[in-house]
C-alpha positions in Angstrom: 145.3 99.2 72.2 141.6 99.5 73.7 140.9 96.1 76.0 137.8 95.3 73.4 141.0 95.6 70.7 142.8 93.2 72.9 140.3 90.7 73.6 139.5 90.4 69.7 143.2 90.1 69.0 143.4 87.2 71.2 140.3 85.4 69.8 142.5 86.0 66.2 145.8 84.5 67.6 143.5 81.7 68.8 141.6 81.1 65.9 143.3 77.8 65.2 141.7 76.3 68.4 138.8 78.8 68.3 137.4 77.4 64.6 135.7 74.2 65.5 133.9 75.8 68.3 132.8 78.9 66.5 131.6 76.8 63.3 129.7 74.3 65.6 127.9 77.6 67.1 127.3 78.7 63.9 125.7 75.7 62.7 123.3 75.8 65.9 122.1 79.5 65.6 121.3 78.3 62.1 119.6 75.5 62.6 117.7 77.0 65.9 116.9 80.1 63.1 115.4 77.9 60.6 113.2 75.7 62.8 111.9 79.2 64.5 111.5 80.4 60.4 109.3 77.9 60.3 107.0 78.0 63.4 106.3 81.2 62.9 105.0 81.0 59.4 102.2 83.0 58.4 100.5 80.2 56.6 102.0 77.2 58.5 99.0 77.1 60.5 96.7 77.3 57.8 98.5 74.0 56.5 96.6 70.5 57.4 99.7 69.2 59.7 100.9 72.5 59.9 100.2 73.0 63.8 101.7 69.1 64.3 104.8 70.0 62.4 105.6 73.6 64.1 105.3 72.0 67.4 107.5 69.7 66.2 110.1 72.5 65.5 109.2 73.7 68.5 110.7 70.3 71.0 113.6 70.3 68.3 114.2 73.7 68.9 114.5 73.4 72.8 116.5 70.0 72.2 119.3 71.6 70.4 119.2 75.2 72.6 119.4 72.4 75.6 122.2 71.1 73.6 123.7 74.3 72.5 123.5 75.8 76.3 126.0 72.5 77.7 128.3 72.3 74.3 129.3 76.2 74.8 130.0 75.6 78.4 131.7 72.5 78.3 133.7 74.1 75.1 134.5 77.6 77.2 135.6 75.8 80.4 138.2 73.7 78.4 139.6 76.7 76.3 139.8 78.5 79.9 141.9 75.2 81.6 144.3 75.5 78.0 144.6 79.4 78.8 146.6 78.9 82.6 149.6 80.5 81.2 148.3 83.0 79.3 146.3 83.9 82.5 149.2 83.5 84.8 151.7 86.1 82.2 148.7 88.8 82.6 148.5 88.5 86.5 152.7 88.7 86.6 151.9 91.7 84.2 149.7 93.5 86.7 146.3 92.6 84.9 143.5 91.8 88.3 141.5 89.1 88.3 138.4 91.6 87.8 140.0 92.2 84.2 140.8 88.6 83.4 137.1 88.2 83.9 135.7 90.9 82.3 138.3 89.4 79.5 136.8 86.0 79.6 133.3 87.8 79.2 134.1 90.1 76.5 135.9 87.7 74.8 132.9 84.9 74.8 130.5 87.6 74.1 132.6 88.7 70.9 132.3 84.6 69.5 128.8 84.5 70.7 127.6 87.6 68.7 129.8 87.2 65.7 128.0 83.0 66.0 125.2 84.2 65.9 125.3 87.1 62.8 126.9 84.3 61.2 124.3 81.4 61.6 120.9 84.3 61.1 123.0 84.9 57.2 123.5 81.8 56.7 119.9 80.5 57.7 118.6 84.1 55.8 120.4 82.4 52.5 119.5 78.8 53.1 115.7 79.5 54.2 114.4 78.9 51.0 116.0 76.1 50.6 115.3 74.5 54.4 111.6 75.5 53.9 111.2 73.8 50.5 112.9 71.0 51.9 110.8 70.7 55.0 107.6 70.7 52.8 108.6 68.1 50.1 109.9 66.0 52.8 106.9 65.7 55.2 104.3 66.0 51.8 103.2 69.8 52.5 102.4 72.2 50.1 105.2 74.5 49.3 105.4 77.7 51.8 106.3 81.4 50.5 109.7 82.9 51.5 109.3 85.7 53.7 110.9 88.3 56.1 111.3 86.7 59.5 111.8 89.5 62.0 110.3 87.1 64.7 112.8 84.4 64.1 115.7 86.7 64.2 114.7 88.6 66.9 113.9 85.4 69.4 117.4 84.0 67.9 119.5 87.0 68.9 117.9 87.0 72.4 118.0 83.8 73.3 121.2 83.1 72.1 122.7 86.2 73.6 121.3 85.2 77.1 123.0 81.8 76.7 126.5 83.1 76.1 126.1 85.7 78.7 124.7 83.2 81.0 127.9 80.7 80.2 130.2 83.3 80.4 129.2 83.9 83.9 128.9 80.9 84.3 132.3 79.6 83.6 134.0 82.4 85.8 134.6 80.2 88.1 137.0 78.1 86.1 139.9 81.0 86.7 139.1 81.2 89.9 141.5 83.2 92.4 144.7 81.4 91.6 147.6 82.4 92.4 150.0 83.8 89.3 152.8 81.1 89.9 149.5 78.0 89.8 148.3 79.7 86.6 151.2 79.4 85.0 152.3 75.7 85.7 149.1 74.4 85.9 149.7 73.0 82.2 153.0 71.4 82.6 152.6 69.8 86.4 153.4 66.0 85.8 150.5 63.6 86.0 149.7 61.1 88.4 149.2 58.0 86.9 145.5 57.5 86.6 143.7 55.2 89.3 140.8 53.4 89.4 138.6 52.0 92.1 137.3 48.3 91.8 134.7 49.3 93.7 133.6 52.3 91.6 134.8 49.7 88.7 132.2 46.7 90.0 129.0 49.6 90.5 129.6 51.1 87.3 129.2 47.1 85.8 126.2 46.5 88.1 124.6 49.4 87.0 125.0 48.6 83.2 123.8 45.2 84.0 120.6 46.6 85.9 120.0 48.5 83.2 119.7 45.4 80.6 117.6 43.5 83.2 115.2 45.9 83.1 114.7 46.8 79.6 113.9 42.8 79.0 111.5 43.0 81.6 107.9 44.2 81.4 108.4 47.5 80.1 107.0 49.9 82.3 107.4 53.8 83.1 109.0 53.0 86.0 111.4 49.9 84.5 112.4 52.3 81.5 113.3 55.3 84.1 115.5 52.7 86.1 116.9 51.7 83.0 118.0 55.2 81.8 119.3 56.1 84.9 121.4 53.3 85.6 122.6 53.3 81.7 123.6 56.3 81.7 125.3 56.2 85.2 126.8 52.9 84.7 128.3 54.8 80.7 130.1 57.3 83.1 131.8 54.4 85.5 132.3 52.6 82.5 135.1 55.5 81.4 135.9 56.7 84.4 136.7 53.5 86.4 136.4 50.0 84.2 138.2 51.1 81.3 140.8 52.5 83.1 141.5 49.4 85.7 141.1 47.0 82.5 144.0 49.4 80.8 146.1 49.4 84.3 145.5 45.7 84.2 146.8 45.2 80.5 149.8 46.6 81.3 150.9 44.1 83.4 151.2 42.0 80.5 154.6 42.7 79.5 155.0 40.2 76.8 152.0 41.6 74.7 152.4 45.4 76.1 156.2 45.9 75.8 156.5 45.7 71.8 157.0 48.4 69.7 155.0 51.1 69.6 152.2 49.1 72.2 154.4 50.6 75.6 154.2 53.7 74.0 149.9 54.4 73.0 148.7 52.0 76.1 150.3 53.9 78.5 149.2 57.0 77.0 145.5 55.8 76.6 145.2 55.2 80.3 146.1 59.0 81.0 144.1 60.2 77.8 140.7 58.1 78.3 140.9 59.0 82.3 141.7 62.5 81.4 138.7 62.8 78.6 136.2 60.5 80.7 133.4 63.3 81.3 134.1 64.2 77.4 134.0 60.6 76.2 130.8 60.0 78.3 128.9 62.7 77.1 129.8 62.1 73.1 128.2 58.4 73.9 125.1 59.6 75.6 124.3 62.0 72.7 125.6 59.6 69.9 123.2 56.9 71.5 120.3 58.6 72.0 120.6 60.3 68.6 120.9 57.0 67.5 118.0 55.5 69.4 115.5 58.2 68.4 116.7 57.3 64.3 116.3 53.4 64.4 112.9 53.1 66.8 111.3 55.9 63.7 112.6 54.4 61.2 112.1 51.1 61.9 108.2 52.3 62.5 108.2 53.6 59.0 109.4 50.5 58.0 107.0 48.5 59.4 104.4 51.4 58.0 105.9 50.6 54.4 105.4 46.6 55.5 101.5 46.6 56.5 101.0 48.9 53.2 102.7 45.9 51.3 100.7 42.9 53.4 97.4 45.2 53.1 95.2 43.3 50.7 92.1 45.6 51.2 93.2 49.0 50.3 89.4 50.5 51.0 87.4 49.3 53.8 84.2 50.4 54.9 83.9 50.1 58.9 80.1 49.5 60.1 79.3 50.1 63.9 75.0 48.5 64.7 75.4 46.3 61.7 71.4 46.3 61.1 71.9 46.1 58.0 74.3 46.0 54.9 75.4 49.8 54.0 74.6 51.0 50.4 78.3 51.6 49.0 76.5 52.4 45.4 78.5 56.2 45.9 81.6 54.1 46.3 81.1 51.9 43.5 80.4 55.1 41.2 83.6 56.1 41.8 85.5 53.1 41.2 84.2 52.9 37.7 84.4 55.9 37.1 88.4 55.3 37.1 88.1 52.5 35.1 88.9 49.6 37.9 88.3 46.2 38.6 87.4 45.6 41.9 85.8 42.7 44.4 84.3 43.4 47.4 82.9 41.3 50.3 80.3 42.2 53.0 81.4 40.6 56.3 79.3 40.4 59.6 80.6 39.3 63.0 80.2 39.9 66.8 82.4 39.0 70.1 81.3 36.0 73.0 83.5 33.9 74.9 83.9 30.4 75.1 85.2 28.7 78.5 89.0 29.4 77.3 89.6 32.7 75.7 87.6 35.1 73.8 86.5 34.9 70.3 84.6 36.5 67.4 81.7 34.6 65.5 81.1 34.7 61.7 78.7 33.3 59.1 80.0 30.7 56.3 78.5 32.6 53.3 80.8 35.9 54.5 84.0 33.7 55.2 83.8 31.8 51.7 83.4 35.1 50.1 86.6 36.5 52.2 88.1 33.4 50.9 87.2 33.8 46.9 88.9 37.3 46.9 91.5 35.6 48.8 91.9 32.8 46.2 91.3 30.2 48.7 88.9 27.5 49.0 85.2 27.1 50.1 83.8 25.1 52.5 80.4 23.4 53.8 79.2 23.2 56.7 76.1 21.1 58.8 74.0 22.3 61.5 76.1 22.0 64.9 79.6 22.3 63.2 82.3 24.6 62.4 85.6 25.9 61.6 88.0 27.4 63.8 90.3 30.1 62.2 93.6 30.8 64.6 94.3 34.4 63.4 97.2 35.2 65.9 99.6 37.0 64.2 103.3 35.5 64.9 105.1 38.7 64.0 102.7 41.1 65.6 100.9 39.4 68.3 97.7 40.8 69.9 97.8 41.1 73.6 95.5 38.2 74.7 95.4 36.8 78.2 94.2 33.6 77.2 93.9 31.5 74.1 93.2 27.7 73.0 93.9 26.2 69.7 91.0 23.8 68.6 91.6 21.3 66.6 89.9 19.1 64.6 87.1 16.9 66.4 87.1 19.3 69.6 84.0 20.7 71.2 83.7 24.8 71.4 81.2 25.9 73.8 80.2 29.5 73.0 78.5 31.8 75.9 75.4 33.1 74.3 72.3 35.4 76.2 69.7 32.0 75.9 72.4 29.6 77.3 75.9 27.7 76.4 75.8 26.5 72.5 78.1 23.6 71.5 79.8 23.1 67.8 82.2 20.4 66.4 85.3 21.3 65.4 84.8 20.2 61.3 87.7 22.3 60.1 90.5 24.9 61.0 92.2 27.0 59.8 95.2 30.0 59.8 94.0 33.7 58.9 96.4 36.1 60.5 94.7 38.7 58.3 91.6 38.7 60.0 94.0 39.5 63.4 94.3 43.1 61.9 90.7 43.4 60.5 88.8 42.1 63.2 91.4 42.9 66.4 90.5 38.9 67.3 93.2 36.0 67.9 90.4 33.6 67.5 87.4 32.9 64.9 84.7 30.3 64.7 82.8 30.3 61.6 78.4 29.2 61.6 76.8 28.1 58.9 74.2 30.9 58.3 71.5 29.5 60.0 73.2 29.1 63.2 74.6 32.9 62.6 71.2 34.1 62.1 69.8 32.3 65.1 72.8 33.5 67.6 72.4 36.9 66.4 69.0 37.4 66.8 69.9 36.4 70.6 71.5 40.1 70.9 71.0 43.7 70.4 71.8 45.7 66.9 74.7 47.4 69.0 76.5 43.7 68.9 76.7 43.4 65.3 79.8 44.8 63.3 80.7 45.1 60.0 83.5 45.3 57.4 82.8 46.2 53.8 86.1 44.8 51.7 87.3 46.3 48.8 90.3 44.1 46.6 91.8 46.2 43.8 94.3 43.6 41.7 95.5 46.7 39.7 96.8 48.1 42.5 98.9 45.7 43.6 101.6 46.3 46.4 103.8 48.6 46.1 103.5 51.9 47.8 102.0 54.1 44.7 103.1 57.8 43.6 101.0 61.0 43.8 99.6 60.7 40.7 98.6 57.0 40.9 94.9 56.1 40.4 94.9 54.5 44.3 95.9 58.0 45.6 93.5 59.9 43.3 90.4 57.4 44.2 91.5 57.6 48.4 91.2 61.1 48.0 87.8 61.4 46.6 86.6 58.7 49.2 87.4 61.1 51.7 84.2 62.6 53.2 82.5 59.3 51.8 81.0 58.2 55.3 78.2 61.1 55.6 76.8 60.2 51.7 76.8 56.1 53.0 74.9 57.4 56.5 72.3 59.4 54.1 71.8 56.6 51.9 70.9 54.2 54.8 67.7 53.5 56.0 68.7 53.2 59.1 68.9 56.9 60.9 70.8 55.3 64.2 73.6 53.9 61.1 77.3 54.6 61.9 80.5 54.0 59.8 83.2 55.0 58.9 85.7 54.9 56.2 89.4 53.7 56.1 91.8 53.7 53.1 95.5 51.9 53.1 96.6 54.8 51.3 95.4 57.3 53.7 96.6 55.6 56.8 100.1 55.0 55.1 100.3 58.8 54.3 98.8 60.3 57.6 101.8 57.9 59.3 104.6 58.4 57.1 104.1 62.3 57.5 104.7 61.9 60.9 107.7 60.0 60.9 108.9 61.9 57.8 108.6 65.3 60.2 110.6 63.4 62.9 112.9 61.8 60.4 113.4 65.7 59.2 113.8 67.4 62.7 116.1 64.3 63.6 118.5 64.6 60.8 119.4 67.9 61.4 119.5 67.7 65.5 121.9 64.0 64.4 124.1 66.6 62.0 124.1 68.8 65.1 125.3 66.1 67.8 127.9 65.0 65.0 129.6 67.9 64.2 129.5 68.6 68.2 131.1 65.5 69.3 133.9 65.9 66.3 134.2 69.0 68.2 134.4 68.2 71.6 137.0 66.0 70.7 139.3 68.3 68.8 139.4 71.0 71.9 140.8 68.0 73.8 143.3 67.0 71.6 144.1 70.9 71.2 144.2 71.0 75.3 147.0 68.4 75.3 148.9 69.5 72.1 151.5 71.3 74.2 152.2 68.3 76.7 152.1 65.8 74.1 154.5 68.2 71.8 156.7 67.9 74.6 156.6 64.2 75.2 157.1 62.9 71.9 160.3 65.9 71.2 161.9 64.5 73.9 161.4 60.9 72.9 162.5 62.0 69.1 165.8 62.5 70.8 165.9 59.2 71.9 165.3 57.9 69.0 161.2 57.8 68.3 161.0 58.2 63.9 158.1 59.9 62.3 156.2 56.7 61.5 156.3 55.4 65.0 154.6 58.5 66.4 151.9 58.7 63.3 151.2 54.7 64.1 151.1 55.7 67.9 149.1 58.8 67.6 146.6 57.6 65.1 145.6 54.4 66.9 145.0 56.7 70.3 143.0 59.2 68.1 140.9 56.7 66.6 140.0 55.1 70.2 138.9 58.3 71.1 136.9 59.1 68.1 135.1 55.3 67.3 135.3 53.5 70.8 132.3 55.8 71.9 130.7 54.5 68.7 131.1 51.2 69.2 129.7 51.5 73.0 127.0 53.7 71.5 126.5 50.8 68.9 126.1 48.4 71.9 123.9 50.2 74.0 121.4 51.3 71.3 121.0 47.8 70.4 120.3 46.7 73.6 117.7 49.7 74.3 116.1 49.6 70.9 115.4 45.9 70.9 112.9 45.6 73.4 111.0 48.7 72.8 110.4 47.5 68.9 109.1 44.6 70.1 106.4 45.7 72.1 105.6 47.6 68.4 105.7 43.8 67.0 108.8 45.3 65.0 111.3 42.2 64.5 113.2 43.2 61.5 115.2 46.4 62.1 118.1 45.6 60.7 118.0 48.2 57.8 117.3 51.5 60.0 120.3 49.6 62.6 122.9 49.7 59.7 121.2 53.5 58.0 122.0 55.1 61.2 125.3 53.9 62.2 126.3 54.0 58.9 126.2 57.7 58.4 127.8 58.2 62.1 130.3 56.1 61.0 130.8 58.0 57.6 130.5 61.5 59.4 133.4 60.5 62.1 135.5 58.7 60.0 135.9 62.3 58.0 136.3 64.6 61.4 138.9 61.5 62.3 141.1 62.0 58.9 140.7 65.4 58.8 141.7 66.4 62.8 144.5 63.5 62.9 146.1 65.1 59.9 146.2 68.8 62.0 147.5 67.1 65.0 150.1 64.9 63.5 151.4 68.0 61.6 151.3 69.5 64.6 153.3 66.8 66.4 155.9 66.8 63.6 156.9 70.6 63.7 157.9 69.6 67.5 160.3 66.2 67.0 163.3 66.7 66.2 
């Protein structure tokens, strides 16, 4: 038998703990394949968000090679700690350690290379597929199939390079031990795990730290103080404080010595202490998976929110407001479809008063806002006003000062010929003109008083808004062929025919449709929705995996544990109740701490978005983790209990 013979045979006699690791490769090669199918695209480019999408794939594609390069090598190194005996029979054999390496190599290079055959076929057969899905989700047109020598080609290298790189890597996991180490390194009794209140007490302080300042003012540096003392403070939290809390559990006879309890505490301590690097890393890449999934979609949430709340689907955006644009090319095209529309002209500019400051209107153009709005009119006298407090409560503006007139206060407003003081005859609440106007705070003129301030300053301080209501529209977020999506698209390129219908040469506008900002937003959150699925599918499948090489590592000393306490009298049910409740702290506790620390990260960072309501996204993504790990959890407890049975006796 030829040593490539041998090295294959033994990847075939290990196939059983070889097959998670080999199908989690294969999925990475595949998915690496079809996001490089895609960025090198003939007619990608050519697409209108074509160059935004492929560099897209392009991040993705580093993220999970990043991923794929520390999943092999954390995989590798645990097969090779499993393989001490084995290692130790072939150095009593006569085999050097030169040959056990160039074993190790040739046997990693055999599961790389057949990995990555596998995953090109597979993404060669599913490319069609991916790249129609890829279009219809992110609202492209629909891209040719076509040969991808590029993609395969940058596949096969890279991923080559990464096994070879591991494999050499991970060489210095056999090290130079001795035959007689190798081959009871596996069955040396364990010291009873250990843990240091003072390691115990940092790894709390450094979680704490962490919260403090993600609820502070959010800043580069408080969010880089925040991740590294998360993500420090995760690893002390496994390695130390869950540990001493199990050590100090135990002392609790009266609720530890029942039943089964004696039995799956103690082994908990040894099995989280043993699995804390493993545990730490599944929650770090379940949480930021999970992190990156609610913040977009709770943004295209909140996209689908201000589409709804958007009572102006087209508005016309006037910069010098000299005079009112000519929208008669608008208005063509709105009867032309047959629709029933209002419109409003509104003029405004920006002053101060001696609080905060604030954005001046004319009556005429707030009772005509207010008709479209079905709300009343007013009246107004020389000298008086209304204020209008347009704060938004759910999305606040960032304003650095702000008074709320009310009714019989003077307002003093900083004008270029001196101070001009109105009485306070009304107010009112209009968050809507918070998003129209970017302004907390309104004062409406009658329009004599707005002509006269006006006149005080330059054509540059006037702006506009030209405000089209479309009842037949309604709210909802419309189809492709809906009438709102076919009229947005014809406005597009609308601005240059306004500019060469005005008078005015020096005119500038510009165009705006809710449709059009709704779609330009929700392709980009669809594209990191898309890339984010898969790269989530990817961290899933890995973590199921990562788990079932360490329950695989300890089959063998846990076989031997619960044969000899069969003998004393252990029964089949007692062990199934034991093992499963171990298996299922390993599998869902990093969920649950994943669970705890995405909600305490996410939180702040939506709310300096003026996102409030996320609690659809929250439940969407931890949902599907929860579905995905409940499966890998019935379907690797039912290997390793069967496993467990064949041993009692």
């Amino acid at each position: 038998m030829s040593f490539p013979q041998f090295a294959f045979n033994n990847i075939r006699r290990n196939g059983r703990a070889y097959i998670a690791f080999f199908l989690s490769s294969v999925f990475m090669v595949m998915i690496f394949f079809a996001y490089a199918m895609f960025i090198y695209h003939p007619y990608v480019k050519e697409m209108p968000i074509g160059k935004t999408t492929a560099a897209g794939m392009q991040v993705a594609s580093v993220i999970v090679y990043v991923f794929a390069f520390f999943f092999v090598m954390y995989s590798i190194s645990a097969f090779l700690k499993s393989r001490n005996k084995e290692f130790g029979i072939l150095t009593m054999l006569g085999a050097e350690p030169g040959q056990i390496r160039r074993l190790v190599i040739l046997e990693n290079m055999l599961i790389g290379t057949l990995s990555i055959v596998a995953g090109i076929a597979g993404g060669m057969l599913l490319s069609k597929l991916f790249l129609m899905l890829t279009t219809r989700f992110i609202g492209m047109d629909d891209l040719p199939f076509y040969f991808p020598i590029k993609a395969i080609l940058i596949t096969v290298g890279a991923f080559l390079l990464l096994f070879f790189c591991i494999s050499l890597f991970t060489l210095m996991f056999i090290g130079n031990k001795r035959a007689l180490e190798l081959l009871t390194g596996t069955s040396k009794p364990k010291k009873e795990p250990k843990a240091s209140w003072f390691f115990s007490l940092l790894g709390l302080g450094l979680l704490t730290a962490g919260f403090i300042s993600l609820n502070s003012n959010l800043n580069g540096i408080t969010i880089l103080i925040a991740a590294v003392t998360g993500i420090s403070g995760t690893y002390f939290f496994y390695s130390q404080l869950s540990v001493l809390a199990i050590r100090l559990l135990k002392r609790n006879r009266k609720r530890v010595w029942h039943g089964t309890r004696l039995l799956w505490i103690s082994e908990m301590s040894y099995k989280i202490k043993d699995n804390a690097r493993m545990l730490f890393m599944v929650t770090v890449v379940i949480a930021i998976a999970s992190m990156s999934a609610v913040v977009i979609l709770s943004l295209d949430q909140q996209n689908r929110q201000v589409f709804m709340d958007n009572p102006f689907p087209i508005r016309y955006n006037v910069y010098s407001a000299s005079e009112e644009p000519n929208m008669a090319p608008v208005n063509e095209v709105l009867d032309a479809a047959g629709l029933q529309y209002q419109n409003a002209y509104l003029e405004y500019f920006w002053t101060s008063t001696e609080d905060s400051g604030i954005s001046v209107m004319s009556l005429s153009d707030f009772n005509q806002f207010n008709v479209i709005q079905n709300k009343p009119t007013y009246t107004l006298a020389s000298h008086t006003s209304i204020f209008v407090d347009s704060r938004n409560v759910e999305k606040p503006l960032r304003q650095e000062r702000f008074r709320a007139y009310a009714k019989g206060d003077q307002l003093t407003l900083a004008m270029n010929s001196g101070p001009v003081t109105l009485d306070i005859k009304y107010t009112e609440n209009e968050p809507e003109f918070n998003g129209l106007l970017y302004t907390s705070a309104l004062v409406i003129v009658s329009d004599e008083e707005f002509k006269a301030l006006a006149g005080q300053l330059d054509k540059d301080s006037i702006y506009g808004k030209y405000l089209y209501h479309i009842p037949s529209w309604g709210e909802s977020v419309p189809d492709r062929q809906s009438s709102e999506v076919m009229v947005s698209d014809r406005l597009e390129g609308m601005d240059e025919i306004i500019r060469n219908n005005s008078n005015d040469k020096s005119f500038s506008g510009f165009f705006t449709t809710r449709y059009a900002e709704f779609e330009e937003f929700r392709q980009t959150t669809a594209l990191f929705t898309f890339l984010g699925i898969f790269i989530g599918l990817i961290f899933s499948i890995s973590s199921a995996s990562f788990l079932y090489f360490r329950l695989h590592t300890d089959l063998e000393a846990d076989g031997k544990m619960v044969h000899s306490l069969s003998k004393m009298g252990l029964s089949f049910q007692e062990m199934k109740r034991s093992s499963t409740i171990q298996i299922a702290v390993l599998f869902f506790f990093p969920i649950l701490i994943s669970i705890v620390e995405t909600l305490v990260v996410v939180k702040p960072f939506l709310t300096e978005f003026g996102i409030t309501n996320y609690t659809i996204p929250v439940l969407t993504v931890f949902g599907a983790f929860l579905i995905a790990q409940t499966f890998y959890f019935f379907v690797i407890r039912s290997r390793y209990i069967s496993s467990l049975r064949k041993m009692m006796v």
